[in-house]
N, C-alpha and C positions, 0 to 999 in steps of 0.2 A: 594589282597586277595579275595577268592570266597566267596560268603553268607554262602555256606554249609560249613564254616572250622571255620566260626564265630560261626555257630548257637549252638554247643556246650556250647561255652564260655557266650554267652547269655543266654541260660538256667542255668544253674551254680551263673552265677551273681544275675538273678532273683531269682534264690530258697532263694540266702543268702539275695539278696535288699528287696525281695517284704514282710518281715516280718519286718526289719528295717521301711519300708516306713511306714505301720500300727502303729510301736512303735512312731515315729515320728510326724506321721500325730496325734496321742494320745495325743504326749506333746502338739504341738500345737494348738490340739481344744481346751485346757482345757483353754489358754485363750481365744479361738473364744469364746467359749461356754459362760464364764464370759462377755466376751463384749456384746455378740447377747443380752444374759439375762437380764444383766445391761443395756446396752440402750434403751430395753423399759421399764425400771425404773425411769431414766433421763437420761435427755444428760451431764448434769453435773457430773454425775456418771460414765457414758462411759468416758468420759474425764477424769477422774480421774482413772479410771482403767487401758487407755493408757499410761498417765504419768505416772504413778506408775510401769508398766510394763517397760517405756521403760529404767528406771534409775536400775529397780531389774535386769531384763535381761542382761544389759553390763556387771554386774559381773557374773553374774550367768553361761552367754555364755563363758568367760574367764576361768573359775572352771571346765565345760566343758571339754574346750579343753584342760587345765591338765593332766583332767582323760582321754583324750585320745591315750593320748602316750601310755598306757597301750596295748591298742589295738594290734598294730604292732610289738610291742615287744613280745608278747604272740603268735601272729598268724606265726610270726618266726620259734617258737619257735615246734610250732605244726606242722610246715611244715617238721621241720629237722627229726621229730618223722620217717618220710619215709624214710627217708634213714641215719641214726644214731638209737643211745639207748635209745629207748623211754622210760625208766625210767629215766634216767640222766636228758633227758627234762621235764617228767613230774616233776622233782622236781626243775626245772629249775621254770617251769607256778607256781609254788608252794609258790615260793620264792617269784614271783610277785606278785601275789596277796595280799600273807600276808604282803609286805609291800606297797602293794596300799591302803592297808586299813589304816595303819600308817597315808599314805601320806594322804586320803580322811579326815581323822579325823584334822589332821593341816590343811590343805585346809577350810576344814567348819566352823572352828574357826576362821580366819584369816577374810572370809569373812563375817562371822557373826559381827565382831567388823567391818569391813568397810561399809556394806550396814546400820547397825545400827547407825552409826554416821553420816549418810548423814539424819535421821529423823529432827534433831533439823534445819537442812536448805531448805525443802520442799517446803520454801513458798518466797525462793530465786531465784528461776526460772523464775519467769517471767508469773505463771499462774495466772488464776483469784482464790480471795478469796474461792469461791465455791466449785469450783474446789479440791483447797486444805484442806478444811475441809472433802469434801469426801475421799480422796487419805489417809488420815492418816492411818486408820482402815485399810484399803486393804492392804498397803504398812507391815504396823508390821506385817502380816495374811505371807507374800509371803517371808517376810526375815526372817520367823523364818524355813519357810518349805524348804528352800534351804541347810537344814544340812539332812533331810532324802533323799530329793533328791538326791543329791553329793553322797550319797550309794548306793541306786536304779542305777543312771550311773555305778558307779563302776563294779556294779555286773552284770550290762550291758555290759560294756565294755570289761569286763573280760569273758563271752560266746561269743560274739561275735568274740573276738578271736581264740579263741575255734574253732568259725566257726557257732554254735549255732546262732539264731536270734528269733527263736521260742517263746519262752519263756517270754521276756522282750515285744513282741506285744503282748501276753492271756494278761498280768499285766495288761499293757497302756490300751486295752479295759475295763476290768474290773474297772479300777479307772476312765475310760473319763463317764461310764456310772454312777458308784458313784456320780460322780461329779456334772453330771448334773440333781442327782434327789436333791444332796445336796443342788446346787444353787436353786432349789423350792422352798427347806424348807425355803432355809433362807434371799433369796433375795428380794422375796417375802410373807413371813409369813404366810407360810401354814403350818399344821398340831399344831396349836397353837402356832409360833410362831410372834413375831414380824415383819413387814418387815425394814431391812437392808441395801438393798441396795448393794452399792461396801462395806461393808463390810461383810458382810452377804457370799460373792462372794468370798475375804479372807477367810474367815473360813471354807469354802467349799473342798479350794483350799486347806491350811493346811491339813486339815484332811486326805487326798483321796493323798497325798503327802505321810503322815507317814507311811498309811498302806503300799505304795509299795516296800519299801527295808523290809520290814517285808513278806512278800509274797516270793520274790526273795531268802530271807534266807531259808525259807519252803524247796522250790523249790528244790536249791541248793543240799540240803542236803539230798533228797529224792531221787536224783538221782546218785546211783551210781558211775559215770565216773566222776563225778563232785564231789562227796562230798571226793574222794579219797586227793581230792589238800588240803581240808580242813585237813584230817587226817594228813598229811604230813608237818602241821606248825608244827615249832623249833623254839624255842627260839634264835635259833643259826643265824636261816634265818633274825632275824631283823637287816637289816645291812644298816646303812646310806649310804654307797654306790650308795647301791639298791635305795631310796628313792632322793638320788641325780642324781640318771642316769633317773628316772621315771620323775623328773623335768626337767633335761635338754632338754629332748624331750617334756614335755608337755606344759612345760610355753611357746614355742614360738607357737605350733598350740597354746593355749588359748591364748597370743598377740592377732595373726594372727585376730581370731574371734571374739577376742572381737574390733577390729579396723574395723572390719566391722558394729559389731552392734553398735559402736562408733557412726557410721555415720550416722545408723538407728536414733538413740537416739537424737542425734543432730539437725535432721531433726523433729523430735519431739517436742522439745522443740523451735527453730526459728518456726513453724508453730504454733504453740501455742500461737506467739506473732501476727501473723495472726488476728485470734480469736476460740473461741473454736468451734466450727460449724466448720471450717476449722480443726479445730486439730480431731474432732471426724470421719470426711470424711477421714481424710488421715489412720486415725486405723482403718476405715472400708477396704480401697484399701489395708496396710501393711496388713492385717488379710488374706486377698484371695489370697495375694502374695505368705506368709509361709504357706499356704497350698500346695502351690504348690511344694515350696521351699524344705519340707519336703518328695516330692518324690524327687528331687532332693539330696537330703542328704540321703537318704536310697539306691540311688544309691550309692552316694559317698563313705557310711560304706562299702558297700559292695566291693567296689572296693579297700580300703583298707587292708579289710580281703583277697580279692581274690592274690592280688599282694604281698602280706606277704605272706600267704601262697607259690606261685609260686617263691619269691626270694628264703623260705626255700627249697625250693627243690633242687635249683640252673637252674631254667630254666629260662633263660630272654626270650625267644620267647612265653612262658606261659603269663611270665608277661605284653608283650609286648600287647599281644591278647586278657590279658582280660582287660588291661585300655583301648585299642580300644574299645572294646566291650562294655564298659560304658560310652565311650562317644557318640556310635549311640544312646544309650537307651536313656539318659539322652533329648536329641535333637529330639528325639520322643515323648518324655514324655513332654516337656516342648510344642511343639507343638502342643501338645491337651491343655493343659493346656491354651496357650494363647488364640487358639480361644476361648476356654469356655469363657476366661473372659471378650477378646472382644467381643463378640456377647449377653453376659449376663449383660452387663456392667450398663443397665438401671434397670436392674431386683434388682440385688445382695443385691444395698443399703438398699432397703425394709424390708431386712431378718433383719436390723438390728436396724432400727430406722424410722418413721414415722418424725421427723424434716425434714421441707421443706427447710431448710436454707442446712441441709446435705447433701440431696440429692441431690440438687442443683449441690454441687460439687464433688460429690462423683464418677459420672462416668467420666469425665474423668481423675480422677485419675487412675481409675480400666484402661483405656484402655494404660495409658505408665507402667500402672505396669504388663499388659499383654505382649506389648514389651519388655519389661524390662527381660521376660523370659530366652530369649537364654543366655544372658552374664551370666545372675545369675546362671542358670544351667551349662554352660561349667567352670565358675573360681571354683565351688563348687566340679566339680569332678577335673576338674585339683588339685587342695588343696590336695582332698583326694588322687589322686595318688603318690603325694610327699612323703603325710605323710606314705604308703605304704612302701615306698622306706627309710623312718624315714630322710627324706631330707626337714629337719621344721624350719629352721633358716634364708634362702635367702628367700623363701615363705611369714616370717615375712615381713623383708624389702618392699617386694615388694605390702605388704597387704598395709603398711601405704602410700608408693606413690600411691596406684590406690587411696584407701577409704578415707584417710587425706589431701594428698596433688592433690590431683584431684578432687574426687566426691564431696566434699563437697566446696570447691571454686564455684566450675562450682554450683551446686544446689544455692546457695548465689545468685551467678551471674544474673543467670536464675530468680530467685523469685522474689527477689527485684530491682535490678538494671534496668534487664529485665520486670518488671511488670506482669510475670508467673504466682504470686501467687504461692499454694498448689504444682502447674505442675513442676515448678521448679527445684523442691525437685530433684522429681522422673527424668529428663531429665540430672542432674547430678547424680543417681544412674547408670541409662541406659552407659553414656558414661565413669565412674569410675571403673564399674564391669567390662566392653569390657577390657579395659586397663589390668585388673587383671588377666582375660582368657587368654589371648596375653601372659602375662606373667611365668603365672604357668607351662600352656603348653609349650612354649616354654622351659623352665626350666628342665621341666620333657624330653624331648627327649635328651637333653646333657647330664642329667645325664644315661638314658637311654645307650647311646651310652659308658660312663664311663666305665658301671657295664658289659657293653658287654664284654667290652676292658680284663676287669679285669678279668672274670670269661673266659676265650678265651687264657689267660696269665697263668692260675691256672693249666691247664689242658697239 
């Protein structure tokens, strides 16, 4: 293929990615923001807000990817609108939603009694004392905020189908900026108050959480083309069907994702028995990672919207052009990415702590988590191409052999056996995620060749 048959399809993908990337790069300052802020609080405190992050997150990323199956199914949906009764579909999207919100509401409840029951064993990990008296506070702060959350995604997920991306990045700006006048107030004890600390950093986080599915509803409902799906709920539409077909697709991406940040989490915890100067270095490198990662994921949304949309139409050589198309981006994007982080890799730590024991090991962690780039970026859009295709269930499988039965062996390996220390980790992330790429892509061109077969048979 020529560049000029691509570059359409690049432009397209970026209009839909480069507003996801913004939404994304939002969630995840909002824990940069608490760590950077927290760690010149204490180091005890940064430690305590990793920990507590990385056990909220496995569920939280699984809830996720739930609410994602919505995506694909809706972007379908909007695709048939070009060539079918775009009312039939609009009350198709209508159907979906009203009972994404069902399913969001059991979803927040389910997780709300799981991440609350892991409180009373906090101090079962393997951290230090300290450690765990600061994590208390934070941890209640982030598992109460993951039910406004889970609606914020929703109604995310639900435009971005649409095609929309707009919207859900104004939100994420406006709460990442909240957030961080929030953590002043309170992490620090300015404008009369106390200082806090990693608790202070919870409360922050809570708050600037709530307002955003309160915002999204505004929104919504302000805008014409959009608030029509709302007029359009029946009683009639609430059909367990629906909310069973919205699981079957979404529980295996939330698997899939959360087997990865399985491995994230794990790594967290084994490093923590390290010591915590080691465990606060490696939340310094995982923090500059998912920044990056987050352009890679607003690739990825977009690539799911775009391929949904091009399945509705029934063009496979659309579909085919634009996951090509997200995977030059993503391998450009991730290349600027890694140099920054290896060329900055002495710099970075500073932003976030002034401990000489930190810094010590902090950059070379930052430089295999700048290598670390390519894989993480190409398994992230391959995933998302799948889920495109609503092909989430082999992708499962193949999450748990890269991230369970590979990355996390090899990391073990590598640490301790090997004597890597912290490196470790990350030298069995590097060679787990490859495995993952290898696989998805792979996966997605047979299926690929399927849907060819199929739609080539119809005609």
């Amino acid at each position: 293929m020529k560049l000029q048959e691509y570059l359409p399809y690049y432009r397209r993908n970026l209009k839909v990615a480069f507003p996801v990337m913004l939404t994304q790069l939002g969630a995840s300052l909002v824990g940069l923001v608490d760590s950077v802020m927290v760690g010149h609080y204490a180091t005890a405190d940064l430690a305590a807000v990793s920990f507590s992050n990385a056990i909220f997150f496995t569920v939280m990323v699984f809830s996720m990817g739930c609410l994602m199956g919505i995506t694909p199914l809706i972007g379908y949906e909007e695709g048939q609108k070009q060539v079918a009764d775009p009312q039939n579909h609009n009350t198709a999207i209508s159907q979906l939603l009203q009972n994404g919100i069902w399913f969001t509401l059991l979803l927040s409840a389910a997780m709300l009694l799981l991440l609350g029951s892991c409180i009373p064993f906090l101090d079962r990990f393997g951290q230090e004392p300290v450690v765990i008296e600061a994590a208390r506070p934070y941890y209640w702060c982030i598992v109460i905020s993951i039910v406004p959350f889970l609606f914020f995604f929703l109604a995310k997920q639900f435009l971005e189908g649409l095609g929309n991306t707009m919207a859900a990045m104004i939100i994420s700006i406006g709460m990442n900026v909240l957030n961080v006048l929030l953590n002043w107030m309170f992490i620090f004890g300015h404008c009369g108050l106390e200082p806090m600390g990693a608790k202070g950093a919870g409360i922050a986080t809570l708050i600037s959480r709530t307002i955003m599915p309160i915002c999204f509803i505004v929104v919504i409902w302000i805008h014409k083309d959009w608030r029509r799906y709302l007029q359009l709920f029946k009683w009639k539409h609430n059909q367990w069907s629906v909310i069973r077909r919205l699981w079957s697709i979404g529980s295996p991406i939330g698997v899939q994702t959360m087997l990865e940040t399985v491995t994230f989490t794990f790594s967290f915890i084994i490093i923590g028995w390290i010591s915590k100067e080691a465990l606060a270095a490696h939340q310094v490198a995982n923090q500059i990672a998912d920044l990056t990662f987050m352009l890679a994921l607003g690739i990825g949304s977009a690539t799911t919207i775009r391929v949904s949309h091009q399945l509705g139409t029934g063009s496979i050589h659309a579909v085919r052009m634009a996951s090509n198309a997200s995977i030059h981006l993503v391998l450009a994007m991730n290349t600027i990415g890694a140099a920054l982080m290896i060329s900055l890799r002495h710099y970075i730590p500073h932003l976030f702590t002034q401990d000489e024991a930190v810094l010590a090991i902090a950059p070379s962690l930052i430089l295999l988590a700048g290598l670390f780039q390519y894989a993480d970026g190409l398994q992230c859009v391959g995933a998302a191409m799948l889920r495109g295709i609503t092909d989430v269930k082999m992708p499962m499988v193949y999450a748990f052999i890269a991230y369970i039965l590979i990355a996390l062996p090899v990391g073990l390996l590598c640490t301790f056996a090997l004597h890597m220390g912290a490196n470790g980790m990350w030298v069995g992330f590097i060679f787990g995620l490859s495995i993952a790429a290898i696989l998805f892509h792979t996966r997605y061109r047979k299926k690929l060749k399927e849907l060819d077969q199929k739609f080539a048979n119809t005609k």
